[in-house]
VOPAGU-2260 file (C-alpha; in pm, 1 decimal, decimal comma):
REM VOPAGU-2260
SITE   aa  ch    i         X         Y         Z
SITE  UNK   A    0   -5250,7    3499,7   -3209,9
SITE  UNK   A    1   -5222,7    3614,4   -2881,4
SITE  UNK   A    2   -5545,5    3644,7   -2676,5
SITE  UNK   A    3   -5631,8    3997,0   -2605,6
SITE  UNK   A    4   -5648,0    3960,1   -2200,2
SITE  UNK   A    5   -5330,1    3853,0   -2224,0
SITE  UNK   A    6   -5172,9    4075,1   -2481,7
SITE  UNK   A    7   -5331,7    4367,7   -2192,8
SITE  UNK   A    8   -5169,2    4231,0   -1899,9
SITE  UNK   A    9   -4826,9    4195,2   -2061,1
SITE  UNK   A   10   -4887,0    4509,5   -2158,4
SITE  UNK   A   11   -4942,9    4653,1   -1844,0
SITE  UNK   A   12   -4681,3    4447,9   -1660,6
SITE  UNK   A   13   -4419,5    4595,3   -1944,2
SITE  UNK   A   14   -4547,4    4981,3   -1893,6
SITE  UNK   A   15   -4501,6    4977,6   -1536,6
SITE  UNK   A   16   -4150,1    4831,1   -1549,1
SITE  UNK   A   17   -4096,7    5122,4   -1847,6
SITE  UNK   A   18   -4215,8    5374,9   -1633,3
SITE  UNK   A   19   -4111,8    5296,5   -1253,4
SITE  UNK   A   20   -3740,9    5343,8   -1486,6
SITE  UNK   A   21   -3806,7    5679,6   -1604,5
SITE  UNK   A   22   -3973,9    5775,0   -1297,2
SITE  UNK   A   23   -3633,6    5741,2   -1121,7
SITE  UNK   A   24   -3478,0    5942,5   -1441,1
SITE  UNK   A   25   -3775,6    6259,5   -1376,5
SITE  UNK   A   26   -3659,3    6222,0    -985,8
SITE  UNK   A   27   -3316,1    6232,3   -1042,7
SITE  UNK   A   28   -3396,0    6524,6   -1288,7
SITE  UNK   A   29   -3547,0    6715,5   -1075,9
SITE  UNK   A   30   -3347,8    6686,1    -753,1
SITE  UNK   A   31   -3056,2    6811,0    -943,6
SITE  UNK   A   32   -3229,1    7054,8   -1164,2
SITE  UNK   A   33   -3583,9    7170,0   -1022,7
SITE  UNK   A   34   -3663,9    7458,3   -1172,8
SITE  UNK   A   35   -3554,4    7313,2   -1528,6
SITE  UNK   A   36   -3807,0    7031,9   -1461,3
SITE  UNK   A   37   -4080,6    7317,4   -1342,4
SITE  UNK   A   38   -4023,2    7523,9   -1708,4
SITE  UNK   A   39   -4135,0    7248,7   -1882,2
SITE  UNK   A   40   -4535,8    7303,8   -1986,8
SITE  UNK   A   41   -4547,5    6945,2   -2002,9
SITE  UNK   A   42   -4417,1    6860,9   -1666,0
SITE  UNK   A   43   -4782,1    6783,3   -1496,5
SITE  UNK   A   44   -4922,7    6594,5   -1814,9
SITE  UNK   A   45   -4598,9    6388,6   -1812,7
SITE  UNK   A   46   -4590,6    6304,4   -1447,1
SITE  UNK   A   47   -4978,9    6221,7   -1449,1
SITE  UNK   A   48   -4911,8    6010,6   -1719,9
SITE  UNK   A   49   -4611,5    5771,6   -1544,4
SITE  UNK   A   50   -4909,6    5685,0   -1309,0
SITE  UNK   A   51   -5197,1    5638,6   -1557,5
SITE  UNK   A   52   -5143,2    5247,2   -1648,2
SITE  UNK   A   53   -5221,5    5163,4   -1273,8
SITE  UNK   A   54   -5591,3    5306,8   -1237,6
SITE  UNK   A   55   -5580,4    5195,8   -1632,0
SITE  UNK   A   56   -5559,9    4778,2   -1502,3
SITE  UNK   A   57   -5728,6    4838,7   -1190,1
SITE  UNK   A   58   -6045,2    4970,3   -1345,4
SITE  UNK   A   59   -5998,4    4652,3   -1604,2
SITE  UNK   A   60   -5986,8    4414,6   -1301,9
SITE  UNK   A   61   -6280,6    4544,7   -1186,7
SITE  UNK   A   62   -6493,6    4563,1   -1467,3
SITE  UNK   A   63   -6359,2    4172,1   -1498,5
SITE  UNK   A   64   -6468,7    4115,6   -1172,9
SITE  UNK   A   65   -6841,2    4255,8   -1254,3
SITE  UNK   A   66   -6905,5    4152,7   -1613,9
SITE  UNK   A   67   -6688,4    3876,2   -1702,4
SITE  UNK   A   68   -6560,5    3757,0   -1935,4
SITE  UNK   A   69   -6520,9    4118,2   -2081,1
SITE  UNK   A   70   -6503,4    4170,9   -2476,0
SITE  UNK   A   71   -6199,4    4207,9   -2708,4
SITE  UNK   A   72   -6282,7    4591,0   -2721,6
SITE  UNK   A   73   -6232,5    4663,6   -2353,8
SITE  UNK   A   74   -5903,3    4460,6   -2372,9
SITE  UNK   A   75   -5807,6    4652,8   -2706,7
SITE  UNK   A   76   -5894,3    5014,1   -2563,0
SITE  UNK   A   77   -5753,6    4947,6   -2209,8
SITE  UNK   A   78   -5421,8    4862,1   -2460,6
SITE  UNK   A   79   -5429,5    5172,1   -2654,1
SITE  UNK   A   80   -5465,0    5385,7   -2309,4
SITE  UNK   A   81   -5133,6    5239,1   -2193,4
SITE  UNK   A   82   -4965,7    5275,3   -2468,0
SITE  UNK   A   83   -5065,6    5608,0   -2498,9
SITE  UNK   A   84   -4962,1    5646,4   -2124,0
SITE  UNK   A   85   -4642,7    5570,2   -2185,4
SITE  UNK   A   86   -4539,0    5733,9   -2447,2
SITE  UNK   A   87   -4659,6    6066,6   -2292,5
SITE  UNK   A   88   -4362,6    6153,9   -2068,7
SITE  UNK   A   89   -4166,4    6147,3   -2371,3
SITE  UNK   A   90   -4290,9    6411,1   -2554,8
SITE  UNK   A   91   -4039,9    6699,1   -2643,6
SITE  UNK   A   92   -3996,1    6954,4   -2375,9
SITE  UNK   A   93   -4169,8    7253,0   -2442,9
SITE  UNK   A   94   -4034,8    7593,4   -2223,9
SITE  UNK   A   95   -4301,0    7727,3   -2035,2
SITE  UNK   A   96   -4308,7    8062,5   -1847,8
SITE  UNK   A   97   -4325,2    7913,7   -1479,6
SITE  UNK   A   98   -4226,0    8169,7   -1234,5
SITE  UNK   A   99   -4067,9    8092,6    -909,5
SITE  UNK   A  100   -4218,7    8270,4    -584,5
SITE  UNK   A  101   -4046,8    8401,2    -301,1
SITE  UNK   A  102   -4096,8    8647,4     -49,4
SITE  UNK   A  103   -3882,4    8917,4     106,2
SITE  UNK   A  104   -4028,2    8978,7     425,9
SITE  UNK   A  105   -4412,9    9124,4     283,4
SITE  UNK   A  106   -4274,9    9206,6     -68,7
SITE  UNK   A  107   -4338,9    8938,5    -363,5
SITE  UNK   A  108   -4083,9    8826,4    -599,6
SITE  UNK   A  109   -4171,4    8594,6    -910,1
SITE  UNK   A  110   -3851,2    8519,3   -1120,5
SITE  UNK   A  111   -3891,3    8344,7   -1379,7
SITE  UNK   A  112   -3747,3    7911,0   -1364,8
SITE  UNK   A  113   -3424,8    7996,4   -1589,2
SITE  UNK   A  114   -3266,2    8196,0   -1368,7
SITE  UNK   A  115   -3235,4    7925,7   -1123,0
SITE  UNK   A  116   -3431,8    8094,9    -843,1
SITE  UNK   A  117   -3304,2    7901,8    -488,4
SITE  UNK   A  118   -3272,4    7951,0    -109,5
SITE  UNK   A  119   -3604,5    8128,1    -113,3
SITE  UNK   A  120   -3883,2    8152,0      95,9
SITE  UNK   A  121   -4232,5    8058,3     -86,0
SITE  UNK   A  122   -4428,1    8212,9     213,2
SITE  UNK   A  123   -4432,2    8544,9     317,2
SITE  UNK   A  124   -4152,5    8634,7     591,4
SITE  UNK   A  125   -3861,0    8494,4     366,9
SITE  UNK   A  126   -3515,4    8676,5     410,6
SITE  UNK   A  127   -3313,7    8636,7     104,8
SITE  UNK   A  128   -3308,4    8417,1    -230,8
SITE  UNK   A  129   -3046,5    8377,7    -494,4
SITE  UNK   A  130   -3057,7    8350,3    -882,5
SITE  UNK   A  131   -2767,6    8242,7   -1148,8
SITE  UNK   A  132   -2674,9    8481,9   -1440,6
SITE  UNK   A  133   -2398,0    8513,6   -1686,0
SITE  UNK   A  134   -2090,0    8802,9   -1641,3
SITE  UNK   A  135   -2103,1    9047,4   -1779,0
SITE  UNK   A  136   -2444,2    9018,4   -1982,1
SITE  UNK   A  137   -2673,7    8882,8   -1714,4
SITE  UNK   A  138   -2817,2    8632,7   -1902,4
SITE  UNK   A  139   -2995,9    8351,2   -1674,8
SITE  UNK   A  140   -2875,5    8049,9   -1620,1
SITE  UNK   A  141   -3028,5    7831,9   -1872,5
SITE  UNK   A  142   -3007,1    8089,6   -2111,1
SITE  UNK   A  143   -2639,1    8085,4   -2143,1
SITE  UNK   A  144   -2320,9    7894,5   -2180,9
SITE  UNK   A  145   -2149,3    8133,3   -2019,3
SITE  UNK   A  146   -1980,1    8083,0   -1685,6
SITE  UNK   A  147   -2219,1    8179,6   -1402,1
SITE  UNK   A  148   -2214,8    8377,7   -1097,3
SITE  UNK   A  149   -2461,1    8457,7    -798,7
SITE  UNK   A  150   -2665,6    8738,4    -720,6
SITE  UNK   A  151   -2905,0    8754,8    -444,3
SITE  UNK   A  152   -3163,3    8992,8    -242,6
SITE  UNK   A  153   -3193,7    8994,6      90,6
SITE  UNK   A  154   -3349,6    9159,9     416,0
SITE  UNK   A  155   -3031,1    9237,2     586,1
SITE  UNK   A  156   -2632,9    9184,8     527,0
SITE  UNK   A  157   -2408,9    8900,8     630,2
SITE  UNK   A  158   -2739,2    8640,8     410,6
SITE  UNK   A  159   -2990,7    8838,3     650,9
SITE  UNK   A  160   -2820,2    8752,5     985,5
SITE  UNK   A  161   -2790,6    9143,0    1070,9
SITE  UNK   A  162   -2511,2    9341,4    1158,5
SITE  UNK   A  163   -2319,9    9646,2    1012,8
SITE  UNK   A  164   -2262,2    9746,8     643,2
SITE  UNK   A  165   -1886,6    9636,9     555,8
SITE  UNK   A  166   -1673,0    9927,6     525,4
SITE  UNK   A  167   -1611,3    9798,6     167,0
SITE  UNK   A  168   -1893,8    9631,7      -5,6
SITE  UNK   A  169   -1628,3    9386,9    -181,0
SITE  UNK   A  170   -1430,6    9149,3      19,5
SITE  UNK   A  171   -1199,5    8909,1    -204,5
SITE  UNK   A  172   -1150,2    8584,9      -9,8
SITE  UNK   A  173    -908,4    8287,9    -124,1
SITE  UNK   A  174   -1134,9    8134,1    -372,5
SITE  UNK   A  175   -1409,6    8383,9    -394,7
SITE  UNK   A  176   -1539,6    8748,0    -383,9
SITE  UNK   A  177   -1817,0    8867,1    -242,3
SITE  UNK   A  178   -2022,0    9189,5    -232,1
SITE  UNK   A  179   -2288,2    9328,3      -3,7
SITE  UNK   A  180   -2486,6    9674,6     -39,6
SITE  UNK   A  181   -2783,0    9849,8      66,4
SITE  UNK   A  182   -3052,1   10011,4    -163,0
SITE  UNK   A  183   -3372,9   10107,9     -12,7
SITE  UNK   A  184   -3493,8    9871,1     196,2
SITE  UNK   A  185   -3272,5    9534,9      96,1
SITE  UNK   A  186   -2913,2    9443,6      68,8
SITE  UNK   A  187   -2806,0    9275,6    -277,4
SITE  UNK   A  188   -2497,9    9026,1    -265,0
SITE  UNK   A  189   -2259,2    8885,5    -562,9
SITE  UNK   A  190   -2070,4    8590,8    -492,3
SITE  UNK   A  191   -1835,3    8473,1    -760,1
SITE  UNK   A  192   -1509,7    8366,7    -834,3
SITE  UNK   A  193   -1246,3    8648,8    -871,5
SITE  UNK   A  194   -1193,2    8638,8   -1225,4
SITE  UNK   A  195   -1483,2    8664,7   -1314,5
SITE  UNK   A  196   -1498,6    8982,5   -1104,4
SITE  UNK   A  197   -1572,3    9344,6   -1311,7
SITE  UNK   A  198   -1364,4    9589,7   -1340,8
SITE  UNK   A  199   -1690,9    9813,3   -1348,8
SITE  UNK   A  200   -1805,0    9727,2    -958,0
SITE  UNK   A  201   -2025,8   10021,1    -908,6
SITE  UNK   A  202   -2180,7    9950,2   -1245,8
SITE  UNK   A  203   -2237,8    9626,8   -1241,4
SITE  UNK   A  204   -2388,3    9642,1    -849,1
SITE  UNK   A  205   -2616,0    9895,1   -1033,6
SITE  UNK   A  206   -2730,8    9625,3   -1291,5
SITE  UNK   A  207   -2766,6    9362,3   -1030,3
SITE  UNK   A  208   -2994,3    9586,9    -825,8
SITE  UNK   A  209   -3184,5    9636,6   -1158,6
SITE  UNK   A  210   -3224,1    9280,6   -1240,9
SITE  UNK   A  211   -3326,4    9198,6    -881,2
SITE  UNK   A  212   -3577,6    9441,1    -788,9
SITE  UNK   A  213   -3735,1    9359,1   -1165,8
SITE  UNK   A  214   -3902,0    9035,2    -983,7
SITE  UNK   A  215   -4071,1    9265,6    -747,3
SITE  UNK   A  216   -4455,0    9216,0    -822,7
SITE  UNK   A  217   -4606,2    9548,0    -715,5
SITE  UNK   A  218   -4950,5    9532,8    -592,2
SITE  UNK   A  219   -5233,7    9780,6    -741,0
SITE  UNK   A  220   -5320,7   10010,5    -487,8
C-alpha cells in the first residue's frame, strides 16, 4: 500500500497539473466570452477553488515542519480537500442574475450578462455602451439562436464624438447599416447587416429606445 505522505504529494503534484490546464480553459473562456463566464453563480467558488490545493500543501508542509512526522489523518484529510478542490470548477453552470454596470455620463445602467453588455464605462462619466439582441424579437444574446445585431446608447452621435444629427438617421454602407437618433437626452445607434434591416425602422428604433433606457436604474428621490 502506498504510504499516505506520499499518496498526498502525488496527489497534489497531479491537482495542480489538472488545474493550471483548466485554468488556461476558464482564461480562454473568459477573454472570448466575459460576461458568459460572469452569469455563472459559480464563477467565484470555481475560480477560488483552481487555487485551493496550493495553501492546501503549503499548510501540510508546515505543520510537517512543526510536528513531524504528522499522522495518517492529516495526510488523509489534506487528500480529501484536494480532491474536493478539484472537482469544484467542474460543477454544472448554474445562470445567475449578474448585471453589468455602466455609466452614461451621471446616469446608471445595469443590463443584465446575456445581453452581452460591452464598450462601457464602469465609472461614472462613460459615453456609450453596446448590447447584442436578436431581429426582430430582441431577445439577448445568449438567449437566442437567432442572428444578432447591435444596439447601443450613447451621450452624443457619431459613438459620442459630437457633431450634427444625420439628416437621415439610417445610412446603408457596403456591408452594413447603421442608425443614429436622439431621444431625450441620449442618442441610440443600430448597427447591423442590411438584411437583417426592418422594414418597420421607426418601430423598431422605438423598441430599441425601450429596451435601452429599461437598464436605466433610477435613483429614489
Amino acid at each position: 500500500m502506498i504510504p499516505y505522505p506520499t499518496l498526498f504529494w502525488f496527489a497534489a503534484l497531479l491537482s495542480a497539473i489538472w488545474n493550471g490546464w483548466t485554468f488556461v480553459n476558464y482564461s480562454i473562456a473568459y477573454s472570448f466570452h466575459p460576461m458568459a463566464a460572469m452569469g455563472d453563480s459559480l464563477r467565484v467558488v470555481k475560480e477560488v477553488a483552481l487555487l485551493a490545493p496550493i495553501p492546501i500543501a503549503v499548510t501540510l508542509f508546515l505543520l510537517w515542519l512543526w510536528r513531524r512526522p504528522l499522522a495518517n489523518r492529516a495526510y488523509i484529510t489534506g487528500i480529501a480537500l484536494i480532491v474536493a478542490a478539484t472537482l469544484l470548477p467542474w460543477l454544472p453552470r448554474i445562470e445567475g442574475d449578474y448585471r453589468q454596470t455602466y455609466w452614461l455620463g451621471e446616469t446608471r445602467h445595469d443590463i443584465p450578462w446575456y445581453f452581452a453588455p460591452s464598450s462601457g464605462s464602469p465609472e461614472p462619466g462613460g459615453e456609450l455602451f453596446w448590447v447584442s439582441v436578436s431581429f426582430p424579437e430582441l431577445e439577448p444574446r445568449y438567449k437566442t439562436k437567432d442572428k444578432l445585431i447591435a444596439v447601443g446608447k450613447a451621450v452624443d452621435f457619431e459613438n459620442s464624438n459630437g457633431g450634427a444629427a444625420p439628416r437621415e438617421p439610417c445610412i446603408e454602407h457596403q456591408t452594413y447599416t447603421r442608425c443614429e437618433w436622439q431621444h431625450g437626452e441620449f442618442v441610440y445607434m443600430i448597427s447591423t447587416h442590411p438584411e437583417l434591416f426592418p422594414s418597420d425602422v421607426s418601430g423598431f428604433m422605438a423598441a430599441v429606445t425601450e429596451l435601452l433606457d429599461g437598464f436605466e436604474v433610477r435613483e429614489p428621490r
